[in-house]
ROKE-499337 format. One record per residue: residue in one letter; x, y, z of N, C-alpha, C, O, CB in turn. Coordinates in nm, 4 decimals. Glycine has a CB too. Example, Ala and Ser with C-alpha at 12.3 -4.5 7.8 and 13.67 -1.06 7.14 Angstrom:
BEGIN
> logu | n.u | n.v | n.w | ca.u | ca.v | ca.w | c.u | c.v | c.w | o.u | o.v | o.w | cb.u | cb.v | cb.w
> a | 1.3190 | -0.5690 | 0.7800 | 1.2300 | -0.4500 | 0.7800 | 1.3200 | -0.3300 | 0.7800 | 1.4236 | -0.3319 | 0.8465 | 1.1308 | -0.4473 | 0.9046 .
> s | 1.2850 | -0.2250 | 0.7080 | 1.3670 | -0.1060 | 0.7140 | 1.2900 | 0.0030 | 0.7870 | 1.3409 | 0.1138 | 0.8039 | 1.4084 | -0.0598 | 0.5725 .
This chain:
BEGIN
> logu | n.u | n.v | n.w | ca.u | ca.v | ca.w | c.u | c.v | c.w | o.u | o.v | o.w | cb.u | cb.v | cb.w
> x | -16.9654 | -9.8928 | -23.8716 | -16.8872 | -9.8003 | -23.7930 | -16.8987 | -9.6583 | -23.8476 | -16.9260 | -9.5632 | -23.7744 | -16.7421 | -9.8443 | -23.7897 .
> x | -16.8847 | -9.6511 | -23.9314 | -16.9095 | -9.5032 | -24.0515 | -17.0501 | -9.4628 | -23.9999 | -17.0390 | -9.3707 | -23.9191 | -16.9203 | -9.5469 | -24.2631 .
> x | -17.1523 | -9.4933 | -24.0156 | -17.2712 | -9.4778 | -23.9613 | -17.3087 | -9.4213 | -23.8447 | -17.4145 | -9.3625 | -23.8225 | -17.3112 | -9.5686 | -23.9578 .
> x | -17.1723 | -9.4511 | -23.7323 | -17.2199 | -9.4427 | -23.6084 | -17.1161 | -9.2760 | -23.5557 | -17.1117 | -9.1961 | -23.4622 | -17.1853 | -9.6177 | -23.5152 .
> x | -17.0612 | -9.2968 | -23.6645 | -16.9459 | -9.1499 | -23.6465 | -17.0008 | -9.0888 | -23.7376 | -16.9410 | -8.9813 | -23.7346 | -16.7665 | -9.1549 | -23.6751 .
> x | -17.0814 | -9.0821 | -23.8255 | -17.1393 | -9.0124 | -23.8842 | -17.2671 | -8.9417 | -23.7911 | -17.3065 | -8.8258 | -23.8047 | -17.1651 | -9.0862 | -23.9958 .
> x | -17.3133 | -9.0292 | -23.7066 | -17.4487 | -8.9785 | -23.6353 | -17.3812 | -8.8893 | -23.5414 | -17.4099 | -8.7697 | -23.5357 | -17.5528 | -9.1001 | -23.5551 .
> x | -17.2418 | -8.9747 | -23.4257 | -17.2267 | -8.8837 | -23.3382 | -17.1344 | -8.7411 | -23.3749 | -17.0930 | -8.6752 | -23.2795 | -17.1759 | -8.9595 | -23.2324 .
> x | -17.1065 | -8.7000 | -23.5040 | -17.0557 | -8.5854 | -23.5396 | -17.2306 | -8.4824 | -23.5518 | -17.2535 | -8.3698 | -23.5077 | -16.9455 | -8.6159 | -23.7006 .
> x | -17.2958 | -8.5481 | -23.6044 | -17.4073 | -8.4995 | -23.6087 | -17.4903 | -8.4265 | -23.4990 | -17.5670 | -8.3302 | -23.4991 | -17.4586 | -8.5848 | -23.6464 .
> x | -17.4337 | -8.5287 | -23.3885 | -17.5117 | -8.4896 | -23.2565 | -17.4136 | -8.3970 | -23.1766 | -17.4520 | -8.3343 | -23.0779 | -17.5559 | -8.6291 | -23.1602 .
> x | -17.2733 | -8.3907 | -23.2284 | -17.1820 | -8.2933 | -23.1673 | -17.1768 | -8.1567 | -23.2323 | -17.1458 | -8.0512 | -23.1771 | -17.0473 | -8.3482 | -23.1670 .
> x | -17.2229 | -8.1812 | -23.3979 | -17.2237 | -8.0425 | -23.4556 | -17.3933 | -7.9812 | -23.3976 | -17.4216 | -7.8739 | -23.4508 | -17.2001 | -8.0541 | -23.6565 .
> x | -17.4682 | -8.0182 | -23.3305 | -17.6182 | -7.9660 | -23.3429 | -17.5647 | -7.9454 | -23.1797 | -17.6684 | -7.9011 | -23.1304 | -17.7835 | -8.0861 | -23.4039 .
> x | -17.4684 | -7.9511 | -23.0708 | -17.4133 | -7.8932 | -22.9776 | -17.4010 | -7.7667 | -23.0165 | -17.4822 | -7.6743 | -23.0118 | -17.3068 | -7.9479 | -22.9400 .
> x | -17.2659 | -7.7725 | -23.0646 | -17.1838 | -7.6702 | -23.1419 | -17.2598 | -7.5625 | -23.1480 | -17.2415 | -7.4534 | -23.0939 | -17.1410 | -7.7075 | -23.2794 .
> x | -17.3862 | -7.6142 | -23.2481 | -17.5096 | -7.4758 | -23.2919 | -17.5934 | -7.4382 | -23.2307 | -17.6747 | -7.3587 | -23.2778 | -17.5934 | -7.4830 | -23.3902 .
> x | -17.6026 | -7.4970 | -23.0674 | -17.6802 | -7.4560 | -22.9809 | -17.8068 | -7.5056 | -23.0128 | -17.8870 | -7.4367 | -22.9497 | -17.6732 | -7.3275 | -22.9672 .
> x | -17.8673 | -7.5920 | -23.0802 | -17.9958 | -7.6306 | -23.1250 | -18.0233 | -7.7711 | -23.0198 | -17.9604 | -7.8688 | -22.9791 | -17.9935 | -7.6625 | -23.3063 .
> x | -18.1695 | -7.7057 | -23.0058 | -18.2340 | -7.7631 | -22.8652 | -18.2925 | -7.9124 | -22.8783 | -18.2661 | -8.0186 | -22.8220 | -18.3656 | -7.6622 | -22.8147 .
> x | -18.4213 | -7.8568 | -23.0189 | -18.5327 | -7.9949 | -23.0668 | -18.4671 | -8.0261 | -23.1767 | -18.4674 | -7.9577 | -23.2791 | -18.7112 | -7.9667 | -23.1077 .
> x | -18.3764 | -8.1863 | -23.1521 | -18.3495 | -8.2066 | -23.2515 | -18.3960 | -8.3870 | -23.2781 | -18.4052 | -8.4822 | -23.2006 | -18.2078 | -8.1516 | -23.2599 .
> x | -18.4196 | -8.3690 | -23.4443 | -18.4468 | -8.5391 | -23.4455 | -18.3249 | -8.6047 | -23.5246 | -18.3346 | -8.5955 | -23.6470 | -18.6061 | -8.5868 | -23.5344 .
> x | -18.2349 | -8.6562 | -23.4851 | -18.1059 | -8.7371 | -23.5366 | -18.1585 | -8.8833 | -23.6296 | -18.1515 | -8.9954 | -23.5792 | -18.0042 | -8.7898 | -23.3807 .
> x | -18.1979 | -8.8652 | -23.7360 | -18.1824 | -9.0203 | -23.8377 | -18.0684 | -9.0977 | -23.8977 | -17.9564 | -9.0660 | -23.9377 | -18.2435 | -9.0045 | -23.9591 .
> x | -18.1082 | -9.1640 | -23.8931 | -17.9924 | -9.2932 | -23.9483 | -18.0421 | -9.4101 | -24.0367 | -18.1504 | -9.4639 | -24.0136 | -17.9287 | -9.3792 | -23.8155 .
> x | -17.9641 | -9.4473 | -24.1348 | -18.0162 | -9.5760 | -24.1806 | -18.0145 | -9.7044 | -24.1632 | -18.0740 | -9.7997 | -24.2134 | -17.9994 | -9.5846 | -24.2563 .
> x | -17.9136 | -9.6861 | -24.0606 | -17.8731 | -9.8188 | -23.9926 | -17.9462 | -9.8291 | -23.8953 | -17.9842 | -9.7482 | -23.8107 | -17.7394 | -9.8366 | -23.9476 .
> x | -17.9630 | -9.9277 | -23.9110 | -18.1048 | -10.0085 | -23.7708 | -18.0215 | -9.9946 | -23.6555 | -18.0225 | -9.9209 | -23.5569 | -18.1649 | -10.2253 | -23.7813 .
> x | -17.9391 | -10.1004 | -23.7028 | -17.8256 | -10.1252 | -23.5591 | -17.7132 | -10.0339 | -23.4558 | -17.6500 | -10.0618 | -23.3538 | -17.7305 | -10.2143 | -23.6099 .
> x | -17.7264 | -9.9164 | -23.5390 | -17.6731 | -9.8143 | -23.4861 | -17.7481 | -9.7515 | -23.4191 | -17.7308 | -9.7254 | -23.3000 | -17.6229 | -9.7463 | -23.5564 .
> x | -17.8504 | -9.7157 | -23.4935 | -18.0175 | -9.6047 | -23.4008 | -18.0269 | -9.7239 | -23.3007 | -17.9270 | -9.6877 | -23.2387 | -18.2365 | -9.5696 | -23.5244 .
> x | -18.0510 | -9.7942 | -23.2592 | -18.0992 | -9.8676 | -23.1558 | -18.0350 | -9.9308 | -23.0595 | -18.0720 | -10.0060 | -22.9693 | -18.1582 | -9.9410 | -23.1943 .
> x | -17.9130 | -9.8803 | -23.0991 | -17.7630 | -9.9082 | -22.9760 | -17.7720 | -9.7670 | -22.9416 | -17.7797 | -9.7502 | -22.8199 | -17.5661 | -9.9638 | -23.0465 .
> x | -17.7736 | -9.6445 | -23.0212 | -17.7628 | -9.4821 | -22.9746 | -17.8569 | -9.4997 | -22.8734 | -17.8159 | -9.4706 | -22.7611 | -17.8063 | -9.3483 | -23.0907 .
> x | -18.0163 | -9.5548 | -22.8855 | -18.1119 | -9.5433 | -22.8094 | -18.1392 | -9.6340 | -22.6878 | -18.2224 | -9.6240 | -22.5976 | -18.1998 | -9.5432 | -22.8842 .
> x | -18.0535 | -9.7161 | -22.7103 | -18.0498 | -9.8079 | -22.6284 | -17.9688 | -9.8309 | -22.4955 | -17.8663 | -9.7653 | -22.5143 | -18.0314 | -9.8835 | -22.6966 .
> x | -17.9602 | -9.8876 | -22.3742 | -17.8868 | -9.8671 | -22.2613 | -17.8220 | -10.0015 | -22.3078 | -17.7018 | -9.9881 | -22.2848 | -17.9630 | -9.8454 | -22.1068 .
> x | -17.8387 | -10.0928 | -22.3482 | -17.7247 | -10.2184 | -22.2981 | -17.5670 | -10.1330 | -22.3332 | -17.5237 | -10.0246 | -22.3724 | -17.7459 | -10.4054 | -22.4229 .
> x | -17.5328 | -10.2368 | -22.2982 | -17.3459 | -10.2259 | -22.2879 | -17.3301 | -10.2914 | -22.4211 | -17.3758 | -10.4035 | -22.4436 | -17.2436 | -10.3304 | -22.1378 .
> x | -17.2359 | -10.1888 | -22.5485 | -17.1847 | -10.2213 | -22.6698 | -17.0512 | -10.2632 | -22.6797 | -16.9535 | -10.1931 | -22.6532 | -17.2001 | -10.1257 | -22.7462 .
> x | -17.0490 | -10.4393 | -22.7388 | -16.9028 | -10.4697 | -22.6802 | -16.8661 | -10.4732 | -22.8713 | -16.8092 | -10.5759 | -22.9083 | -16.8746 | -10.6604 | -22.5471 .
> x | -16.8896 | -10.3941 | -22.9538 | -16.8487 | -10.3930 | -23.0940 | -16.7378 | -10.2866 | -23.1074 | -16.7098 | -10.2331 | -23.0002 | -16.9724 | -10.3626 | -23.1911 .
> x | -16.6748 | -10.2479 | -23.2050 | -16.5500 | -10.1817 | -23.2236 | -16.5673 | -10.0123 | -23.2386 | -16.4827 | -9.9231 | -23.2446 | -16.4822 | -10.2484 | -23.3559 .
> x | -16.7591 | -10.0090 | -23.2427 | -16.7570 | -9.8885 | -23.2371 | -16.8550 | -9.8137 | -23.0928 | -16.9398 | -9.7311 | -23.0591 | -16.8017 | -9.8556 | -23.3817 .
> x | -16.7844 | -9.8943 | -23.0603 | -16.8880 | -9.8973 | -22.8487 | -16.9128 | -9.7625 | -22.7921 | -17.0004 | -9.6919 | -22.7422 | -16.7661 | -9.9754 | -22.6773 .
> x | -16.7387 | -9.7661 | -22.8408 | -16.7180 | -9.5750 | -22.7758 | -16.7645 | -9.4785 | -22.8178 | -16.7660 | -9.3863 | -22.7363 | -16.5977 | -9.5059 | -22.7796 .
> x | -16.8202 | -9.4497 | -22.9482 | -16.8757 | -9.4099 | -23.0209 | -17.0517 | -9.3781 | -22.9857 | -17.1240 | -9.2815 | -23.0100 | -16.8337 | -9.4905 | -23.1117 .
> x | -17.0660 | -9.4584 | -22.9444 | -17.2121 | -9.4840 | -22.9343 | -17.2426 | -9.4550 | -22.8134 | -17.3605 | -9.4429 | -22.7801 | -17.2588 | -9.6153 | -22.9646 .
> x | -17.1340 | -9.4380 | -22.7217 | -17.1221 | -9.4383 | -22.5935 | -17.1160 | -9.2488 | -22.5736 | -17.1746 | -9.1695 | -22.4998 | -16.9771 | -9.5441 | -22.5447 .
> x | -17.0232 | -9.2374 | -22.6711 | -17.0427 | -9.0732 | -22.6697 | -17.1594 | -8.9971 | -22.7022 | -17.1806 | -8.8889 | -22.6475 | -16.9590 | -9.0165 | -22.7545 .
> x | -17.2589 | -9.0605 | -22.8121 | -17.3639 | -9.0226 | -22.8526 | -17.4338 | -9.0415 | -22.7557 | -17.5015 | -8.9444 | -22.7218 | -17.4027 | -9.0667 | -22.9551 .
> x | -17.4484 | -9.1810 | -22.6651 | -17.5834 | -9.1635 | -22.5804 | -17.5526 | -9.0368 | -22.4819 | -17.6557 | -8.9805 | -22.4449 | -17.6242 | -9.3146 | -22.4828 .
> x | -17.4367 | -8.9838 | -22.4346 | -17.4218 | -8.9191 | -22.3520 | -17.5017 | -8.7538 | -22.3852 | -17.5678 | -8.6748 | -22.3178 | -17.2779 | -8.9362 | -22.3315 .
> x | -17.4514 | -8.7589 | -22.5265 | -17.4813 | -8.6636 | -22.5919 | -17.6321 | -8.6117 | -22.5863 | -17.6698 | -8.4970 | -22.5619 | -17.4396 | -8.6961 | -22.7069 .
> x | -17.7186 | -8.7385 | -22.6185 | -17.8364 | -8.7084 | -22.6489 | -17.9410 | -8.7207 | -22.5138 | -18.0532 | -8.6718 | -22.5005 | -17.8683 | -8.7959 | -22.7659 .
> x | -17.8495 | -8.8174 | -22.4044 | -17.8986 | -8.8283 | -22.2634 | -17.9319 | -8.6987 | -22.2262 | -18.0302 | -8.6719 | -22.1571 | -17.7996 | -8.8877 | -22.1642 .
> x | -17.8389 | -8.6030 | -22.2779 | -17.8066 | -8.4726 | -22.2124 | -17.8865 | -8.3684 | -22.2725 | -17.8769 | -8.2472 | -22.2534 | -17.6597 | -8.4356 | -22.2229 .
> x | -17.9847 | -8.4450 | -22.3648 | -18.0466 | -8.3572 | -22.4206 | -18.1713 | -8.3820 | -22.4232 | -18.2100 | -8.4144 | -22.5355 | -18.0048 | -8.3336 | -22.5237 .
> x | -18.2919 | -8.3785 | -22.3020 | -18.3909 | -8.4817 | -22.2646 | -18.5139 | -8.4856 | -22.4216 | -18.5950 | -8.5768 | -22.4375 | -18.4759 | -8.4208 | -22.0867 .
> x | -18.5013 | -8.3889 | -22.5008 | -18.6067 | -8.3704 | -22.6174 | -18.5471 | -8.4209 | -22.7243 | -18.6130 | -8.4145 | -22.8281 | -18.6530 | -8.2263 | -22.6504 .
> x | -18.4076 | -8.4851 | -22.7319 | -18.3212 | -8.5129 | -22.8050 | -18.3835 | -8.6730 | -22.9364 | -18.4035 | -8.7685 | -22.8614 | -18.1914 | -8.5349 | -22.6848 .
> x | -18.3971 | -8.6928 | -23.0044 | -18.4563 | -8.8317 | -23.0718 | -18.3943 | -8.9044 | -23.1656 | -18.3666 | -8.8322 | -23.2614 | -18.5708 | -8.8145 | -23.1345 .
> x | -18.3630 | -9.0065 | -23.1793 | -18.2792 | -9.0674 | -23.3076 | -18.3837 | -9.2143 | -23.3166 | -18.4217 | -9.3115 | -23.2513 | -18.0685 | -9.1050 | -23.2668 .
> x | -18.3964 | -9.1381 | -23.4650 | -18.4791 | -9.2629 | -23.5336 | -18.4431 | -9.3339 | -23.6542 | -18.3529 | -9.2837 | -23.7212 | -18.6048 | -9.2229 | -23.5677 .
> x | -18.4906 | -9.4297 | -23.6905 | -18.4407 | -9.5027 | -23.8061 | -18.5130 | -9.5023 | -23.9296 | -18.6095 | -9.5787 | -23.9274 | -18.4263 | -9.6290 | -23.7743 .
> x | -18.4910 | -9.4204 | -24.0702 | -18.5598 | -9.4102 | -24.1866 | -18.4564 | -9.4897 | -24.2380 | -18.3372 | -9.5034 | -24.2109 | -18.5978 | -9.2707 | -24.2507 .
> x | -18.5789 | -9.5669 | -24.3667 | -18.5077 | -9.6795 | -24.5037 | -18.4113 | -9.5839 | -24.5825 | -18.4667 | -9.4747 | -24.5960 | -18.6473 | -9.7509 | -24.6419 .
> x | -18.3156 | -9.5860 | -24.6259 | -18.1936 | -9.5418 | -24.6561 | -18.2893 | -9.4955 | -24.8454 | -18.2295 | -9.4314 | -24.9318 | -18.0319 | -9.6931 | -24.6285 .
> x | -18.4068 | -9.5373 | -24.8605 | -18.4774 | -9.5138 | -24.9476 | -18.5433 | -9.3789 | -24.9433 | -18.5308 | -9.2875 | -25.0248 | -18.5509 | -9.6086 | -24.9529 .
> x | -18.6239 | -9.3832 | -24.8214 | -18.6286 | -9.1960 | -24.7812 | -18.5805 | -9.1488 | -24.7266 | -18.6207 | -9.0843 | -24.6298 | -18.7058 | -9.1281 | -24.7341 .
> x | -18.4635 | -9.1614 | -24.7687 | -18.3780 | -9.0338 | -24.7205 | -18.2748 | -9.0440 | -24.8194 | -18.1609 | -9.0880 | -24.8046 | -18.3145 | -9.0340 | -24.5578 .
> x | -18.3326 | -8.9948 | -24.9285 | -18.1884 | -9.0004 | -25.0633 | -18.0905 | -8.8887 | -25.0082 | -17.9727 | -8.8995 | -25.0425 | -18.2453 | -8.9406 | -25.2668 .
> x | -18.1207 | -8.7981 | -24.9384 | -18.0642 | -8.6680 | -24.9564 | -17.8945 | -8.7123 | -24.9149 | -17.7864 | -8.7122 | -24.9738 | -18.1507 | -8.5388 | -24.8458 .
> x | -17.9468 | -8.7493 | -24.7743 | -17.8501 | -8.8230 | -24.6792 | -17.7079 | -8.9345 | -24.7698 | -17.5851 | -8.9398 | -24.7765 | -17.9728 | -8.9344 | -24.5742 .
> x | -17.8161 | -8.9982 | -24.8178 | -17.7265 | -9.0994 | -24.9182 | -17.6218 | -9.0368 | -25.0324 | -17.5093 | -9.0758 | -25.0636 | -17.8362 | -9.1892 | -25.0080 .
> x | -17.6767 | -8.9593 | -25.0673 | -17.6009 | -8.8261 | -25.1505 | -17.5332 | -8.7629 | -25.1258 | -17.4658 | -8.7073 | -25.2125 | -17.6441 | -8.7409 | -25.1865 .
> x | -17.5137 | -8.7352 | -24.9734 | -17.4237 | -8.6659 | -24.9250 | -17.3345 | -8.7949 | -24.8686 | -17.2157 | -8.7627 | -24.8664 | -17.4800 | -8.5525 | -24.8244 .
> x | -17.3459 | -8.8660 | -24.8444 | -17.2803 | -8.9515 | -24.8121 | -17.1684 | -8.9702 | -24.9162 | -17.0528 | -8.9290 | -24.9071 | -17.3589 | -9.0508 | -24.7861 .
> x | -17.2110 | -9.0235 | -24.9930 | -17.1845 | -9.0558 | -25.1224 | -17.0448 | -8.9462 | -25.1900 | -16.9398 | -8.9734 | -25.2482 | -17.3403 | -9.0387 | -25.2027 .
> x | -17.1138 | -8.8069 | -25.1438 | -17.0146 | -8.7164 | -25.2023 | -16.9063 | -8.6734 | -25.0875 | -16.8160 | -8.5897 | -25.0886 | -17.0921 | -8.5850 | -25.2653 .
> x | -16.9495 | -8.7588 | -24.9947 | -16.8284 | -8.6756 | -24.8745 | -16.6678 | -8.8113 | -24.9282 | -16.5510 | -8.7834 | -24.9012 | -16.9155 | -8.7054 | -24.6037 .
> x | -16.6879 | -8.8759 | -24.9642 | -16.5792 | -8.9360 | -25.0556 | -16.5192 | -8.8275 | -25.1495 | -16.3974 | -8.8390 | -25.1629 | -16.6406 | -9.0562 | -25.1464 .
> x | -16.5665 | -8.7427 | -25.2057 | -16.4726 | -8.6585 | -25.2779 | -16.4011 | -8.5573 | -25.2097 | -16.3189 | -8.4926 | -25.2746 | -16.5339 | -8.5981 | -25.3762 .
> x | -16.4209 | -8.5291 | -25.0726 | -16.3488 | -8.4426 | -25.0057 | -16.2752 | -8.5141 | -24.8948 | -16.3344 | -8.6069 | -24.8397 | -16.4313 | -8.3369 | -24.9606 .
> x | -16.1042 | -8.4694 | -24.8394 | -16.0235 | -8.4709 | -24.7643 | -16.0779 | -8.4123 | -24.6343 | -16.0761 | -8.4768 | -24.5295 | -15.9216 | -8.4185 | -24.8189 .
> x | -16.1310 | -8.2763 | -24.6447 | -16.1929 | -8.2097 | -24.4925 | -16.3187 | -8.2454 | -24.5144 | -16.3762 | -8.3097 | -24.6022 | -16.1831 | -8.0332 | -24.4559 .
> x | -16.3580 | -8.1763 | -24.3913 | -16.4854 | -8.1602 | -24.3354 | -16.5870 | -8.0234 | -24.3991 | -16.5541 | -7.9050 | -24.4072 | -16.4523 | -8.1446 | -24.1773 .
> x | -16.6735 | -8.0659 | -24.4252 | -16.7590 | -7.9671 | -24.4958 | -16.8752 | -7.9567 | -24.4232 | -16.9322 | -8.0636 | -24.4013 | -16.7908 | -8.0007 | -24.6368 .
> x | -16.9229 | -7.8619 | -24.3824 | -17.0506 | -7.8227 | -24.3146 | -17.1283 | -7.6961 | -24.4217 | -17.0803 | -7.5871 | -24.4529 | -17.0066 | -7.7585 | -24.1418 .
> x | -17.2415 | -7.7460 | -24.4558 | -17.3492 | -7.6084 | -24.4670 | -17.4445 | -7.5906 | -24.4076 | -17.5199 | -7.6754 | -24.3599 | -17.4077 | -7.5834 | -24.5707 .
> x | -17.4566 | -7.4103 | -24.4011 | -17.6092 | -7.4433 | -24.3029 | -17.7136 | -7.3482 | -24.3805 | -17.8330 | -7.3721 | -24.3629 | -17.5999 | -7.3848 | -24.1005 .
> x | -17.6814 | -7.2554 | -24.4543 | -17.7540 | -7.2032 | -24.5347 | -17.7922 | -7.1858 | -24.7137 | -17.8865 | -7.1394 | -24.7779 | -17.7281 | -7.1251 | -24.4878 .
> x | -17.6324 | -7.2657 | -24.7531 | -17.6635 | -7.3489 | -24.8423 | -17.6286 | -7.4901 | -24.8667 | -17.5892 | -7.5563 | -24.7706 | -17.6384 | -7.2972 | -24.9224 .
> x | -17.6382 | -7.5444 | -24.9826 | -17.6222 | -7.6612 | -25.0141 | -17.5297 | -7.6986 | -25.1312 | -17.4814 | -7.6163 | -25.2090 | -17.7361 | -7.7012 | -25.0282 .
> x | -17.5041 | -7.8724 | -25.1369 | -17.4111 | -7.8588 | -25.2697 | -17.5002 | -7.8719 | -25.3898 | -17.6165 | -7.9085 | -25.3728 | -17.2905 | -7.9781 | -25.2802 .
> x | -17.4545 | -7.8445 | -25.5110 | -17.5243 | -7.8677 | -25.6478 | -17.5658 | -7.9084 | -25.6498 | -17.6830 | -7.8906 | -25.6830 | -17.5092 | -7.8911 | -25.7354 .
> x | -17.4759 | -8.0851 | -25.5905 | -17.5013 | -8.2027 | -25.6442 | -17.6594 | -8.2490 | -25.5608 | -17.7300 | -8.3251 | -25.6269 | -17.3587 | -8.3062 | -25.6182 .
> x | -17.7071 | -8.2109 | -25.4386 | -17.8474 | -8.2353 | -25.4186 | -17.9423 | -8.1482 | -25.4127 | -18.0512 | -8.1797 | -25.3649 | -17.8649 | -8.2900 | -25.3258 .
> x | -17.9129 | -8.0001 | -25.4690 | -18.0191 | -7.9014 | -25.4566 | -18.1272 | -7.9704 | -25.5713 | -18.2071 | -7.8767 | -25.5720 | -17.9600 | -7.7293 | -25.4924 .
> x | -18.1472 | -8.0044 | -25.6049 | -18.2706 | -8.0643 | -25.6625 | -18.3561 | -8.1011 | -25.5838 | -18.4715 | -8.0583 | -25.5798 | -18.2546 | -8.1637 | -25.7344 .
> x | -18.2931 | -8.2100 | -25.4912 | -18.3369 | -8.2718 | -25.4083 | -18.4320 | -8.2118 | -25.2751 | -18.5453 | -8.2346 | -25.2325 | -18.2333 | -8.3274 | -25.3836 .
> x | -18.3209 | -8.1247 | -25.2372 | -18.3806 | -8.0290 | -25.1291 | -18.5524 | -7.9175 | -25.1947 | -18.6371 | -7.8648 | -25.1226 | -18.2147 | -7.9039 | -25.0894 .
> x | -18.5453 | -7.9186 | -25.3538 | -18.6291 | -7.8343 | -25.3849 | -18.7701 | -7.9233 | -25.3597 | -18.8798 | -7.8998 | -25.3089 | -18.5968 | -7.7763 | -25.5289 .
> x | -18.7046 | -8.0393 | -25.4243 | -18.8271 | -8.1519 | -25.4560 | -18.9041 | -8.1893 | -25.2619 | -19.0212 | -8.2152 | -25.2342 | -18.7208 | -8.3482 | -25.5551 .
> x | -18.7989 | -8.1787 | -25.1775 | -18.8533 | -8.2226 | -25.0390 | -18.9042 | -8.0856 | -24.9622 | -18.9499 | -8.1017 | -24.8491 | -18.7265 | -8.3049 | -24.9454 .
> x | -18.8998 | -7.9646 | -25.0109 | -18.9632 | -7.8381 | -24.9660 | -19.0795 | -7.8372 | -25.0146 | -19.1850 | -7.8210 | -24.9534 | -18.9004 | -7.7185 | -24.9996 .
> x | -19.0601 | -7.8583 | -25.1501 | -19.1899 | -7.8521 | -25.2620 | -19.3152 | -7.9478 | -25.1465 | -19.3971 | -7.8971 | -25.0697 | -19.1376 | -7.9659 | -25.4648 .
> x | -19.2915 | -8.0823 | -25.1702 | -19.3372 | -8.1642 | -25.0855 | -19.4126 | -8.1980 | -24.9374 | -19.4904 | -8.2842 | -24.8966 | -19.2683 | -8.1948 | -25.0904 .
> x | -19.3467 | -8.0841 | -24.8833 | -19.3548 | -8.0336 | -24.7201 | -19.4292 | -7.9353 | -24.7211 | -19.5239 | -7.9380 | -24.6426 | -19.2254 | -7.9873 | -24.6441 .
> x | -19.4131 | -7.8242 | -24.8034 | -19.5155 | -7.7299 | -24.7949 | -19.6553 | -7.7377 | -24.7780 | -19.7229 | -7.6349 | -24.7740 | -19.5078 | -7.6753 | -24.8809 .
């Protein structure tokens, strides 16, 4: 369930920012492929998923795919640290401490 409100905040904050081409990942199999999927979700987080497809319906270039929770430490890290906070934290031009390493090592990489 965390997974799946985690994606569709994702797909509501990349509204928010007006951003067009976007690719939405997840590590959960079963979540990316209910977001992408048309059947009818009779699980506890239906509505959820139900908001996202709308979301991303509405966004015909829109993509959510599924990476091993292995590449994508960054994600896991942030995950991980959104347990230490009460609110909501968004960055968009920087990052926290705790994964700027990370981000150097996956620029480094990409370049």
């Amino acid at each position: 369930m965390y997974e799946a409100l985690a994606l569709r905040r994702a797909a509501t904050l990349c509204v928010e920012l007006g951003f067009s081409n976007i690719i939405l990942e997840g590590d959960s199999q079963v979540v990316v492929k209910a977001a992408s999927g048309m059947e009818e979700i009779w699980t506890d987080y239906g509505t959820i998923v139900e908001d996202m497809r709308i979301l991303i319906g509405s966004n015909q270039i829109w993509r959510v795919r599924f990476v091993y929770r292995e590449a994508n430490t960054i994600a896991h890290k942030l995950s991980k640290l959104a347990f230490k906070y009460t609110d909501e934290r968004v960055w968009i031009e920087e990052c926290p401490i705790e994964i700027l390493s990370d981000i150097q090592k996956k620029r480094y990489y990409n370049d």
